[in-house]
C-alpha positions as CSV (number, residue, x, y, z in Angstrom):
1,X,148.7,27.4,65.8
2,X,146.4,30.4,65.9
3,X,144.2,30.8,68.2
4,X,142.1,33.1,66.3
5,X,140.9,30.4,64.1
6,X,138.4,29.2,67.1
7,X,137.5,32.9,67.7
8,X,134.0,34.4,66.0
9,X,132.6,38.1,66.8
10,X,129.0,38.6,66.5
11,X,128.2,41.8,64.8
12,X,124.6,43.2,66.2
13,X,122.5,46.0,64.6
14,X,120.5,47.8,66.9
15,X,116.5,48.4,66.7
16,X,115.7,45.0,65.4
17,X,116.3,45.8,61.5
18,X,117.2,42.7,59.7
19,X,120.5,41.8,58.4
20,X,120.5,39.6,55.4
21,X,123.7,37.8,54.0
22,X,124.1,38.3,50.4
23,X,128.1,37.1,50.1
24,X,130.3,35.3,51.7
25,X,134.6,36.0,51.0
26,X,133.5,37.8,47.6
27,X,131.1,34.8,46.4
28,X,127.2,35.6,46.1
29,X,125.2,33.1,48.5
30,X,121.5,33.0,48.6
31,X,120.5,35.4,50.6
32,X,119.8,34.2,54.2
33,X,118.1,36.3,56.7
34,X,119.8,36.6,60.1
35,X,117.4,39.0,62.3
36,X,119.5,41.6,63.4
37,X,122.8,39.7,64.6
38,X,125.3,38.1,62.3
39,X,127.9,35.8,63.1
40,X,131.2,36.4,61.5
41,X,134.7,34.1,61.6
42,X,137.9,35.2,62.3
43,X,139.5,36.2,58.0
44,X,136.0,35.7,56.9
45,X,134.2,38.6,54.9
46,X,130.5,39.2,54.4
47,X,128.0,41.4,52.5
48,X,125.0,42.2,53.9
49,X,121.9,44.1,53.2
50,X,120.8,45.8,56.3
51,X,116.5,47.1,56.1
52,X,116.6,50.0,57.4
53,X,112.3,50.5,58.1
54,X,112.6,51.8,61.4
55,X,112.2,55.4,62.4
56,X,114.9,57.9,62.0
57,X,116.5,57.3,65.3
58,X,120.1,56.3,67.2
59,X,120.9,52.7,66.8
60,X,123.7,50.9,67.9
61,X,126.3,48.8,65.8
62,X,127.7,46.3,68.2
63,X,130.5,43.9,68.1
64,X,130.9,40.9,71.0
């Protein structure tokens, strides 16, 4: 049994910009905004559109 298959990461994008889901696993979903954390399962592949309206600045990509 893996134990991965329980195990999600959260992927965070810093300075509030929305994330919006646009696939999931190479299949176009309707898109689904997620504020600016996304939840993603272990094998599991997304594309997102990130907005990027904030002012030129460092923001921090972050993974729990």
């Amino acid at each position: 049994i893996n134990m991965a298959a329980l195990v999600y990461m959260t992927v965070c994008f810093g300075g509030g910009h929305n994330v919006t889901v646009t696939a999931a696993d190479a299949r176009p979903v309707e898109p689904v905004s997620f504020g600016e954390c996304v939840d993603v399962n272990s094998g599991q592949r997304l594309d997102v559109a990130l907005t990027a309206d904030r002012p030129a600045d460092n923001y921090w990509i972050t993974g729990a």
